[in-house]
VEXGU-823633 format. One record per residue (C-alpha): x, y, z; residue in three letters. Coordinates in steps of 0.25 Angstrom, whole numbers. Example, Ala and Ser with C-alpha at 12.3 -4.5 7.8 and 13.67 -1.06 7.14 Angstrom:
REM residues 2
+-------+-------+-------+------+
!  east ! north !    up ! resn !
+-------+-------+-------+------+
!    49 !   -18 !    31 !  Ala !
!    55 !    -4 !    29 !  Ser !
+-------+-------+-------+------+
END
This chain:
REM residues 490
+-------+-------+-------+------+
!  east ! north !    up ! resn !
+-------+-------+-------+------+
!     0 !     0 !     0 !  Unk !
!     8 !    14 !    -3 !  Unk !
!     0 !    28 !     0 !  Unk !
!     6 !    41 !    -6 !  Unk !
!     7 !    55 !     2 !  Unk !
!     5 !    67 !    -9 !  Unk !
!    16 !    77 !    -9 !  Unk !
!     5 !    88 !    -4 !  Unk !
!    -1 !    80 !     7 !  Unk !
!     0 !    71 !    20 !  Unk !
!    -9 !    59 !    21 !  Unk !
!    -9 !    58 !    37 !  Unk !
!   -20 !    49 !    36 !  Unk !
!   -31 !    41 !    27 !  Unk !
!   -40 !    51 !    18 !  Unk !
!   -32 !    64 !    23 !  Unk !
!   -24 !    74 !    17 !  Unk !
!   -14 !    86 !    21 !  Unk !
!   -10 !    94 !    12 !  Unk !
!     5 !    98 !    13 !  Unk !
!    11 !   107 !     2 !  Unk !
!    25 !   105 !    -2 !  Unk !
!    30 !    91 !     0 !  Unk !
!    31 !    88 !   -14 !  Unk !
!    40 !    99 !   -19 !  Unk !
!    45 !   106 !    -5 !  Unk !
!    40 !   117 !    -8 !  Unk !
!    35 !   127 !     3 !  Unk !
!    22 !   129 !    -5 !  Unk !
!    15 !   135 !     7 !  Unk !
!    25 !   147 !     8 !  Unk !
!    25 !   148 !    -7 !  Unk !
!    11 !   150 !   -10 !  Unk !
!    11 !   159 !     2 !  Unk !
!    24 !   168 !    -5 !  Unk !
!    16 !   168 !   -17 !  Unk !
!     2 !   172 !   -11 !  Unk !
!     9 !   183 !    -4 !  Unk !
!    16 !   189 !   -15 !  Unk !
!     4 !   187 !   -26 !  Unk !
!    -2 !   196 !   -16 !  Unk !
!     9 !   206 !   -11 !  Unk !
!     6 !   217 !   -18 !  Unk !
!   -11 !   218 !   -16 !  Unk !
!   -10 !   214 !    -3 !  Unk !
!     2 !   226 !     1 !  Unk !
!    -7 !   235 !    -6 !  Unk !
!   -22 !   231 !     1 !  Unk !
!   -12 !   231 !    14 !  Unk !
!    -6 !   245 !    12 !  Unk !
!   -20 !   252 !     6 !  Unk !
!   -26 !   245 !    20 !  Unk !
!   -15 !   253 !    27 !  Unk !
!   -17 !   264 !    21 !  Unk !
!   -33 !   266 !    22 !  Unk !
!   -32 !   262 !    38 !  Unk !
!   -23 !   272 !    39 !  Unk !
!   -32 !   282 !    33 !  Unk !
!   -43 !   277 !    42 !  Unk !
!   -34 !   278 !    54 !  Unk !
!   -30 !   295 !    49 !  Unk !
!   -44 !   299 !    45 !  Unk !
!   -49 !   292 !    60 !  Unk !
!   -38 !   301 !    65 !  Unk !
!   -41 !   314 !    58 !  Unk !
!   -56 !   311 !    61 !  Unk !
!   -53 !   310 !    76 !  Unk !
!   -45 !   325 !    76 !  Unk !
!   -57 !   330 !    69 !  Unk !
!   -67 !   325 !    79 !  Unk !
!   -60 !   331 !    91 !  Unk !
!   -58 !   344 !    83 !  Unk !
!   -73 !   343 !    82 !  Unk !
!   -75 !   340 !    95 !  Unk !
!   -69 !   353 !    99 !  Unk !
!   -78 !   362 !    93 !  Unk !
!   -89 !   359 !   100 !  Unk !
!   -86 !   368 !   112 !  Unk !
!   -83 !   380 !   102 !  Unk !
!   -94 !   379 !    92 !  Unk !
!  -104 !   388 !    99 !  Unk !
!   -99 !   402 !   103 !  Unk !
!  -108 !   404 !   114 !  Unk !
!  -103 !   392 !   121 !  Unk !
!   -88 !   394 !   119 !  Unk !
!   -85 !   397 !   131 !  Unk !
!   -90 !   391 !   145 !  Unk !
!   -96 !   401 !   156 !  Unk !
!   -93 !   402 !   170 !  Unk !
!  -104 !   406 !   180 !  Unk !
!   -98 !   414 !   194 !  Unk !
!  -106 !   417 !   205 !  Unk !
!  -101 !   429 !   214 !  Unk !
!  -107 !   423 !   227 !  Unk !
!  -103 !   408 !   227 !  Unk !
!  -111 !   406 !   239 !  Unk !
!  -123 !   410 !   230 !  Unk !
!  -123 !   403 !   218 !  Unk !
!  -111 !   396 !   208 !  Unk !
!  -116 !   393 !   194 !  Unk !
!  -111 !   384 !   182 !  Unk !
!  -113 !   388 !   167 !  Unk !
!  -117 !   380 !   153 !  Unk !
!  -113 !   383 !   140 !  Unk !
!  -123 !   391 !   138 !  Unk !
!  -122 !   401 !   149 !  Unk !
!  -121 !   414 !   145 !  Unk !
!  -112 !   425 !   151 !  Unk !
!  -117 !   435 !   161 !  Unk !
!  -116 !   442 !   174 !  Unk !
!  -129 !   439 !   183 !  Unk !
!  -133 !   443 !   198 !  Unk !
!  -137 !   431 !   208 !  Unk !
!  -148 !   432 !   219 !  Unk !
!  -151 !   419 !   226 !  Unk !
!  -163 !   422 !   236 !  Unk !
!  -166 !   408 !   240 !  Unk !
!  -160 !   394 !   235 !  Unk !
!  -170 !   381 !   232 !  Unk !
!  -171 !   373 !   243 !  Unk !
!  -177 !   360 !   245 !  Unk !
!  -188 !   357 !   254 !  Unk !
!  -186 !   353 !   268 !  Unk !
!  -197 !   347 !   278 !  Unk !
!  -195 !   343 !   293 !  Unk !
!  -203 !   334 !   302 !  Unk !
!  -207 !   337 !   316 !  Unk !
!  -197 !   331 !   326 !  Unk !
!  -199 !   316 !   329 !  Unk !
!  -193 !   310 !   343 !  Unk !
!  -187 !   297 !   342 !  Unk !
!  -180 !   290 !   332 !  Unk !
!  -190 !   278 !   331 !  Unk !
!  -201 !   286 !   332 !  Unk !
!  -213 !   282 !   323 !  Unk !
!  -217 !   294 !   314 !  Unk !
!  -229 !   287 !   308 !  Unk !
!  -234 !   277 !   297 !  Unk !
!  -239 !   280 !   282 !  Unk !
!  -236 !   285 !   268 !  Unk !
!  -229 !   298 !   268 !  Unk !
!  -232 !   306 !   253 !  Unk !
!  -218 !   316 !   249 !  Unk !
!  -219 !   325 !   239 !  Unk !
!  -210 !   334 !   233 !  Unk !
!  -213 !   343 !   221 !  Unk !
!  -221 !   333 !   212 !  Unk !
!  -217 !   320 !   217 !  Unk !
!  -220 !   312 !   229 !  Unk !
!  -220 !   300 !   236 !  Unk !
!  -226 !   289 !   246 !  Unk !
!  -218 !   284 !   258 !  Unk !
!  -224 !   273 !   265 !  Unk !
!  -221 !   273 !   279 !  Unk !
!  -223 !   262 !   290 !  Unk !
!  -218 !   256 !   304 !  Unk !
!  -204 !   254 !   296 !  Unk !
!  -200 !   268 !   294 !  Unk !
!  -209 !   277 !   303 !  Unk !
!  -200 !   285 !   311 !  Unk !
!  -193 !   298 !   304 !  Unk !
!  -181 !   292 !   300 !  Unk !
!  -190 !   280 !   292 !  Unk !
!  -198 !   289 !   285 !  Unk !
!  -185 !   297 !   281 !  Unk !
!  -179 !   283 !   275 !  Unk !
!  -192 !   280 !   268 !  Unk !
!  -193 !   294 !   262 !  Unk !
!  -180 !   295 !   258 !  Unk !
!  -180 !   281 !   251 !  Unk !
!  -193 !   283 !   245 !  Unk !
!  -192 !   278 !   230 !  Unk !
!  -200 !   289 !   224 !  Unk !
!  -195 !   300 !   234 !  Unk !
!  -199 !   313 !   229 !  Unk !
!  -187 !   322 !   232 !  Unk !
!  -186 !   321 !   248 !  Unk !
!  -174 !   316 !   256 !  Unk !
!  -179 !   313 !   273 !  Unk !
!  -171 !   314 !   285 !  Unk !
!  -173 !   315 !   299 !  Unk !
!  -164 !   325 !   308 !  Unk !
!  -164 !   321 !   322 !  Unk !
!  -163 !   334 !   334 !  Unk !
!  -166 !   333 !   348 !  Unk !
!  -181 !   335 !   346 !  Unk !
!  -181 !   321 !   338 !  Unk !
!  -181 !   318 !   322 !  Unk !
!  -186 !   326 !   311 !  Unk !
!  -188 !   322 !   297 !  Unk !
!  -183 !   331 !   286 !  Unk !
!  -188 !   331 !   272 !  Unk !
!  -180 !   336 !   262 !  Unk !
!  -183 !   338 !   247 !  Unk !
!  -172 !   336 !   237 !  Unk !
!  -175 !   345 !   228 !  Unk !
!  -176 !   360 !   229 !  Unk !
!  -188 !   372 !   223 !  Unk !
!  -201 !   375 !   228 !  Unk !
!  -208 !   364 !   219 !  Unk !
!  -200 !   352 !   228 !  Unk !
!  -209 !   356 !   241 !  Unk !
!  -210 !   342 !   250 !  Unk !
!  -224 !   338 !   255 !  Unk !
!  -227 !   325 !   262 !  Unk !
!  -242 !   320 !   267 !  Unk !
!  -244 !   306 !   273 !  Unk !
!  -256 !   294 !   273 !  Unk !
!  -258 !   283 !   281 !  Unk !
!  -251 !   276 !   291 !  Unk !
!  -254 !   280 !   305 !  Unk !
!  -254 !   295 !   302 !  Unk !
!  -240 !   298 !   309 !  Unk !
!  -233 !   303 !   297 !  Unk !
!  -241 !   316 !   295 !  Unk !
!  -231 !   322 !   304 !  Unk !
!  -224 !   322 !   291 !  Unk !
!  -232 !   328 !   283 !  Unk !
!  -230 !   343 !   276 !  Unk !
!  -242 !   347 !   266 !  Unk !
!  -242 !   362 !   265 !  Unk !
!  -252 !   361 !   256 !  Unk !
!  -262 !   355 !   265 !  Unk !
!  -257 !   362 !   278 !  Unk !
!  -250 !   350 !   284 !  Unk !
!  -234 !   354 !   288 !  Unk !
!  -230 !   343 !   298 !  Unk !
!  -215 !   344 !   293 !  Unk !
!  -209 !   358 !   292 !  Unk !
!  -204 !   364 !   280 !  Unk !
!  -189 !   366 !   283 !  Unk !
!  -186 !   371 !   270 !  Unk !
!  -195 !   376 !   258 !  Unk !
!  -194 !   370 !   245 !  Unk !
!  -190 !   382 !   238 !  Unk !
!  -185 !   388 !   224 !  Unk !
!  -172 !   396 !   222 !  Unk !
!  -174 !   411 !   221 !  Unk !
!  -164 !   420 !   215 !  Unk !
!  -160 !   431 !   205 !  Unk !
!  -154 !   433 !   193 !  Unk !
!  -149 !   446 !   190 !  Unk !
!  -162 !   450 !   198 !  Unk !
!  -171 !   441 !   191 !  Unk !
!  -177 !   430 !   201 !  Unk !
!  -177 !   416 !   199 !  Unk !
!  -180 !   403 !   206 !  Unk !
!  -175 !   390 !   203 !  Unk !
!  -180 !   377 !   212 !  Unk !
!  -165 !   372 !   213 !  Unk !
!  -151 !   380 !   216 !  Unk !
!  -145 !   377 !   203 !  Unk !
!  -152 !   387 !   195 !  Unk !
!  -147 !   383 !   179 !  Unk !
!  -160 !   391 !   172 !  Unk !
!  -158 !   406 !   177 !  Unk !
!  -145 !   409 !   167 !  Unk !
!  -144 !   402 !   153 !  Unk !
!  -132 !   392 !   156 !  Unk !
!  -129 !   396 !   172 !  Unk !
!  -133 !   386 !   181 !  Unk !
!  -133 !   391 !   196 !  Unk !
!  -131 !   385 !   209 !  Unk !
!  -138 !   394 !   221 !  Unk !
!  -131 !   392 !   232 !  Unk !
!  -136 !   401 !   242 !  Unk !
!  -144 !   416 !   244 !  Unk !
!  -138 !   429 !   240 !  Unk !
!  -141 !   440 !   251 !  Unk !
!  -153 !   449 !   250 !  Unk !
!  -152 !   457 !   237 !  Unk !
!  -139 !   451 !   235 !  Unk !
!  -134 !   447 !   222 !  Unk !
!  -121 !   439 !   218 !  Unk !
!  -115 !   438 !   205 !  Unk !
!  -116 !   426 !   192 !  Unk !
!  -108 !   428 !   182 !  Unk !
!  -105 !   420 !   169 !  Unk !
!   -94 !   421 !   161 !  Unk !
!   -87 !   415 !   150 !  Unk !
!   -76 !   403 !   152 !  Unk !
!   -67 !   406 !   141 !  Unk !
!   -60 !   395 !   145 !  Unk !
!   -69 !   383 !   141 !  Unk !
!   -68 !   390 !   128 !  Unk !
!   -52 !   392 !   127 !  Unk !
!   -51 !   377 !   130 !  Unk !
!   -61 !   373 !   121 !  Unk !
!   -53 !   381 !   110 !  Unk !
!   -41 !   376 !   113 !  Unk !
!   -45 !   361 !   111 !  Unk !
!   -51 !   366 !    99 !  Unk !
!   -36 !   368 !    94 !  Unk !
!   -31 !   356 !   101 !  Unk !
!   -41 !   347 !    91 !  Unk !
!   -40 !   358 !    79 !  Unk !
!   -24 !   353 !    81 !  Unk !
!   -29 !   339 !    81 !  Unk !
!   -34 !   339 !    68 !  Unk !
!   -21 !   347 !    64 !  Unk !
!   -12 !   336 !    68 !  Unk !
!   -22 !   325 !    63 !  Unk !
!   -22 !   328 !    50 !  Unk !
!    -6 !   334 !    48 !  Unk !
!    -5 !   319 !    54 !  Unk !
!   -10 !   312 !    45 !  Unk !
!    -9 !   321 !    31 !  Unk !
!     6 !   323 !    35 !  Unk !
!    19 !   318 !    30 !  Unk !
!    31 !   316 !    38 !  Unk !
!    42 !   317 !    27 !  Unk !
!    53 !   312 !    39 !  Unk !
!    46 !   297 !    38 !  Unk !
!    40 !   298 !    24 !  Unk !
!    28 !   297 !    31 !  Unk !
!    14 !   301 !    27 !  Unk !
!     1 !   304 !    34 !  Unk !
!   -11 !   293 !    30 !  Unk !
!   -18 !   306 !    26 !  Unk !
!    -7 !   311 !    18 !  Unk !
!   -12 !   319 !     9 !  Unk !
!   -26 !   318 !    13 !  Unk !
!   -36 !   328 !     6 !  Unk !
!   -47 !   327 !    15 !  Unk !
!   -37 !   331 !    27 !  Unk !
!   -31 !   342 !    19 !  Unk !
!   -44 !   346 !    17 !  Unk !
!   -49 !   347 !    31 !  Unk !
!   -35 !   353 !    35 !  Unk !
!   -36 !   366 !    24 !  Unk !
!   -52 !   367 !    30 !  Unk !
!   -49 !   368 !    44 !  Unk !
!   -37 !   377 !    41 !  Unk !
!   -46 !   387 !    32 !  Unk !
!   -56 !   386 !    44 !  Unk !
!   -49 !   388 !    56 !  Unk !
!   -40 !   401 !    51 !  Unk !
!   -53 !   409 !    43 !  Unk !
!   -59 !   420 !    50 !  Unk !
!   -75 !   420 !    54 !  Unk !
!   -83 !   431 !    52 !  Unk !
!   -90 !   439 !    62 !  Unk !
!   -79 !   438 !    73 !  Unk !
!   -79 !   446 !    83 !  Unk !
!   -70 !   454 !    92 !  Unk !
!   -59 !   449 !    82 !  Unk !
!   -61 !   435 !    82 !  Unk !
!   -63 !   431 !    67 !  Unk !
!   -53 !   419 !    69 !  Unk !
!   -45 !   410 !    77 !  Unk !
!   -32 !   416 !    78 !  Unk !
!   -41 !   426 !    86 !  Unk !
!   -42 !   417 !    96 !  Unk !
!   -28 !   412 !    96 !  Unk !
!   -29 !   399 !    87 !  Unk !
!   -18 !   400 !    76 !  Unk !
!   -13 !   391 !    66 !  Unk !
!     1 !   385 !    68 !  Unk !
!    11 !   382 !    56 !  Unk !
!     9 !   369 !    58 !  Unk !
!    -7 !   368 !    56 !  Unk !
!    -9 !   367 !    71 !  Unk !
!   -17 !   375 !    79 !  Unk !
!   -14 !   384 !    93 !  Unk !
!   -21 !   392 !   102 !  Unk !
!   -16 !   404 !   110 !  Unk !
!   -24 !   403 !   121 !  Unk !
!   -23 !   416 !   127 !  Unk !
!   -28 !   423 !   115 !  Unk !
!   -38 !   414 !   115 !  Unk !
!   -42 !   416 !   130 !  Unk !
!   -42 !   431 !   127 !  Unk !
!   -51 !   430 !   115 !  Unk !
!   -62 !   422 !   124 !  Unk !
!   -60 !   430 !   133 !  Unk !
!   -61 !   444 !   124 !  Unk !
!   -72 !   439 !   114 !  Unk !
!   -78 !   425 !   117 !  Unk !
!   -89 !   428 !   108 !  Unk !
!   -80 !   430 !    96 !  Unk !
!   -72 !   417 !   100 !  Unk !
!   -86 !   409 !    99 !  Unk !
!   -90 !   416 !    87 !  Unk !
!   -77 !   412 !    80 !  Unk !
!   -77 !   399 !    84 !  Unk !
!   -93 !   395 !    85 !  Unk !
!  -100 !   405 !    77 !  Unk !
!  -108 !   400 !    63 !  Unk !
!   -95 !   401 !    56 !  Unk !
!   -84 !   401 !    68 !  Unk !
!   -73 !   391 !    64 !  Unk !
!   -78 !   381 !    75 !  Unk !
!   -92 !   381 !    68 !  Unk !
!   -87 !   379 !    54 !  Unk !
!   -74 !   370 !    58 !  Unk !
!   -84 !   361 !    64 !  Unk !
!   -91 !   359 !    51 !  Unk !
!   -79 !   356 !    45 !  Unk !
!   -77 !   344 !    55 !  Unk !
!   -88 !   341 !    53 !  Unk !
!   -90 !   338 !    39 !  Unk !
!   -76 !   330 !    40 !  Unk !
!   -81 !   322 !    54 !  Unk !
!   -96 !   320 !    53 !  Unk !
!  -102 !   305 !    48 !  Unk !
!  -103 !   304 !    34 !  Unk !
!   -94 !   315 !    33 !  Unk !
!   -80 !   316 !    26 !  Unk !
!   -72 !   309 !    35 !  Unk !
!   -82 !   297 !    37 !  Unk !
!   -84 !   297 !    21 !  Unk !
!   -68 !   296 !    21 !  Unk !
!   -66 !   285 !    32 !  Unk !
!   -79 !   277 !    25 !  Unk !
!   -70 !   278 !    12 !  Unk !
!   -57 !   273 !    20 !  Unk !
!   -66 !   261 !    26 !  Unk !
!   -71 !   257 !    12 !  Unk !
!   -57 !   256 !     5 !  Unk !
!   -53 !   248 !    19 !  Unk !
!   -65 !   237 !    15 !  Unk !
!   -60 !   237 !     2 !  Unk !
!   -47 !   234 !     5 !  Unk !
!   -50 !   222 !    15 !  Unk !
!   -58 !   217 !     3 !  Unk !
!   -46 !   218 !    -5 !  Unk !
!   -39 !   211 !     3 !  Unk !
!   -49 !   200 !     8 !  Unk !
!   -49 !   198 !    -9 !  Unk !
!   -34 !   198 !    -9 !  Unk !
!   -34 !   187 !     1 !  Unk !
!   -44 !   179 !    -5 !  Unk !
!   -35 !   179 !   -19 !  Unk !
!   -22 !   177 !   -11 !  Unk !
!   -29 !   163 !    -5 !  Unk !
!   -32 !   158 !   -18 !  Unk !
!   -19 !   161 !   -24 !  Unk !
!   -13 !   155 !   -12 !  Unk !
!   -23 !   142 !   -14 !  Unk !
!   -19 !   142 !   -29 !  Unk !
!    -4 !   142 !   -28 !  Unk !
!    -4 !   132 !   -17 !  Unk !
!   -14 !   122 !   -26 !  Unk !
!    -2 !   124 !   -37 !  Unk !
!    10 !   121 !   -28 !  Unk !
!     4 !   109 !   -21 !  Unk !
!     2 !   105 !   -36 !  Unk !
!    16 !   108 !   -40 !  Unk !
!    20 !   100 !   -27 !  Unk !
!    12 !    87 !   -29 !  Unk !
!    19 !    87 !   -43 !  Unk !
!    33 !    88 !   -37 !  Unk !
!    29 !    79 !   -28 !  Unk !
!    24 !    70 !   -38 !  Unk !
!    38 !    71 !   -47 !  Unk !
!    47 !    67 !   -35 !  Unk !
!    37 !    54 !   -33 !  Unk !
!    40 !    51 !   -48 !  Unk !
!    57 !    55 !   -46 !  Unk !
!    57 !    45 !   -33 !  Unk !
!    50 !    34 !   -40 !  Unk !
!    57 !    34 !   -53 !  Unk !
!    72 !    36 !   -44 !  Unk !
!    68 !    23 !   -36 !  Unk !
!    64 !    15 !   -51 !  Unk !
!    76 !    19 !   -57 !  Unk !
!    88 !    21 !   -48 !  Unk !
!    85 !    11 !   -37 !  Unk !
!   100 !    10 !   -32 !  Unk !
!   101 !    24 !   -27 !  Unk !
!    90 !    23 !   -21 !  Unk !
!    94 !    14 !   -13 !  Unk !
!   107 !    18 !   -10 !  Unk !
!   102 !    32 !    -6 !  Unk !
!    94 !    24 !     5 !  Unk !
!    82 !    29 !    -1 !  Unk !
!    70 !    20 !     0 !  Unk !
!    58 !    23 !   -13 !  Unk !
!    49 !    24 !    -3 !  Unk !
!    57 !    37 !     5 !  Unk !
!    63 !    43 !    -7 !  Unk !
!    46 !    42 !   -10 !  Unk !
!    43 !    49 !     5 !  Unk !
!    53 !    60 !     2 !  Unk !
!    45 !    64 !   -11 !  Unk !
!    31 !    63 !    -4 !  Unk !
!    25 !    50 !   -10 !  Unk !
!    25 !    37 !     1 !  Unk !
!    24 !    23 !    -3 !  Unk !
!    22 !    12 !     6 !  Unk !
+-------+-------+-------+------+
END
């Protein structure tokens, strides 16, 4: 029986097949056919690899440029509208009186303060009770307070002072009253105490049922019944502005001056009067200026970055050359050093204010020009900055036609992604052929090698037919000499 093992494949057991390249010649068809691959597709594949490169770097630049945009955009905000340039600060003469915060739409302005009386909250005491454990009574007490109310239950578990003051106090639907009991040397008192202040946020409590004890609590004006004293009215804040009177049912008065919010603290004396001014805080608007510039910079740098050559490295900017960046630089050049009509007190532009241009595209502030033009003419600041046509206004169009969705920028960056998805296609196709030519080459060479293969079988057998003797004085047996050059026989 003699079985054969083809110069391509093991046969390790019955029905079975390896395959194995190479045998039969020697040949190192494996690397081959991957030499050959890679060079048949060298060149598309360094080409689809450096256009890859070059539109992510792209992507990458037009991402950064984007990023200085939006924080240049971002500090406009604070110096679009003139009237809000600057913050306002709000100084009380007599701090024992009043302190008072401003918004951003305050309005500057000296003012005289009156306080005749501040907003209290009701206060309501109960006749003395001796004896800590003494039984007050049994039944359902009803608070209200303004417009709301509520029902306390009370029973043999919490009938004394201090249990009715821990059932009112943690009374789900409480209505605006806190309870606590004071102890003198005439025994306990319970004390009511509303939360909120005003004449509208009076307490009234009546009782029913029970055994009839609690009507020692009870205070109904309105009915005549005044069991508890009233320790303190519910009562509204009276004062004057400038001489104009006022009330308010809280201290903290924000609707008597457009943007002013005041905290009354205590009473002016009869027919006094103490002082509220509010003034401008030129420096919220100096810092708001000078990041302004920092971002303005930004964008400077961004681009010069990125359009620039460094001829030191040979290096060039992904945007070298860029026309949409030129673009937007020559715009925002033109923008920043025109004059605006309508300027006044001199300011018609920004070196008015201290902002000049550098030689090298940048941007400085001198900031005690700056602080001087606030100071001197914050109106004419605003309007250069703010106005219809002030160079904040119109700078922030330009941005925003470059940063807005759907606008130039996006359209750009949509383009770069495309091109991207066109070259991964490229390249998936390119793989694809490579594979098959791989497949192809690799069928060829296990061809040529089974032919190789098949000749030395031939040259063995036709040695050992016709030159016996040196086979066998080499030591060779036909059947190793047949191993050797793939075939087996047994």
């Amino acid at each position: 029986m003699s079985s054969s093992i083809s110069p391509t494949s093991t046969t390790p057991s019955a029905g079975s097949t390896i395959t194995s390249t190479g045998i039969g010649s020697g040949l190192d068809i494996t690397g081959i056919v991957a030499s050959l691959t890679q060079a048949f597709g060298a060149a598309q594949t360094t080409q689809l690899t450096n256009q890859q490169n070059t539109l992510d770097a792209q992507v990458s630049a037009y991402g950064s440029f984007t990023s200085a945009l939006d924080t240049l955009q971002l500090s406009l905000n604070a110096l679009k509208t003139p009237s809000q340039l600057a913050g306002f600060d709000a100084t009380v003469g007599d701090k024992t009186v009043a302190s008072a915060t401003t918004s951003s739409s305050a309005v500057a302005g000296n003012y005289t303060l009156e306080v005749d009386n501040l907003a209290t909250a009701a206060t309501l005491t109960s006749a003395p009770v001796v004896g800590t454990g003494t039984s007050v009574g049994t039944g359902t007490l009803t608070i209200k307070v303004g417009g709301a109310s509520t029902n306390i239950s009370i029973d043999s578990t919490d009938n004394t002072l201090s249990g009715i003051a821990a059932a009112i106090n943690s009374a789900a639907n409480n209505p605006g009253v806190t309870a606590s009991v004071i102890t003198a040397s005439d025994g306990q008192r319970l004390v009511l105490s509303g939360t909120a202040t005003g004449a509208g946020n009076g307490i009234t409590v009546t009782q029913s049922g029970g055994d009839g004890g609690l009507a020692s609590l009870v205070y109904d004006p309105a009915n005549g019944i005044t069991k508890l004293a009233d320790t303190q009215d519910a009562a509204d804040a009276n004062f004057k502005i400038n001489g104009f009177a006022a009330t308010s049912s809280s201290n903290l008065v924000s609707t008597a001056l457009t943007g002013v919010t005041i905290n009354l603290l205590g009473k002016t004396a009869d027919g006094a009067t103490t002082t509220l001014s509010v003034t401008p805080d030129t420096s919220t608007a100096q810092s708001n200026i000078d990041k302004f510039v920092t971002a303005l910079n930004g964008v400077v740098t961004s681009i010069q970055s990125l359009t620039g050559y460094d001829p030191s490295s040979n290096t060039a900017g992904p945007l070298n050359g860029n026309a949409t960046l030129q673009s937007f630089q020559n715009q925002l050049q033109k923008l920043l050093g025109q004059l605006v009509p309508g300027g006044t007190g001199g300011i018609t532009n920004l070196t008015n204010i201290g902002i000049t241009a550098n030689a090298d595209g940048s941007y400085s502030v001198d900031d005690t020009k700056l602080g001087n033009a606030l100071s001197a003419n914050l109106a004419g600041v605003g309007n250069l900055l703010g106005s219809g046509n002030g160079i904040i206004t119109q700078l922030s169009s330009l941005l925003n036609g470059y940063t807005k969705p759907g606008g130039l920028l996006a359209t750009i960056n949509q383009g770069l992604q495309n091109s991207l998805s066109s070259v991964a296609n490229q390249q998936d196709a390119l793989a694809a052929q490579l594979a098959t030519y791989s497949a192809t080459l690799t069928a060829e060479y296990n061809a040529m090698d089974a032919a190789v293969a098949q000749l030395k079988q031939t040259q063995t057998f036709l040695n050992a037919e016709f030159n016996p003797q040196a086979n066998a004085a080499s030591g060779t047996s036909t059947t190793n000499t047949s191993l050797g050059s793939g075939n087996l026989s047994v």
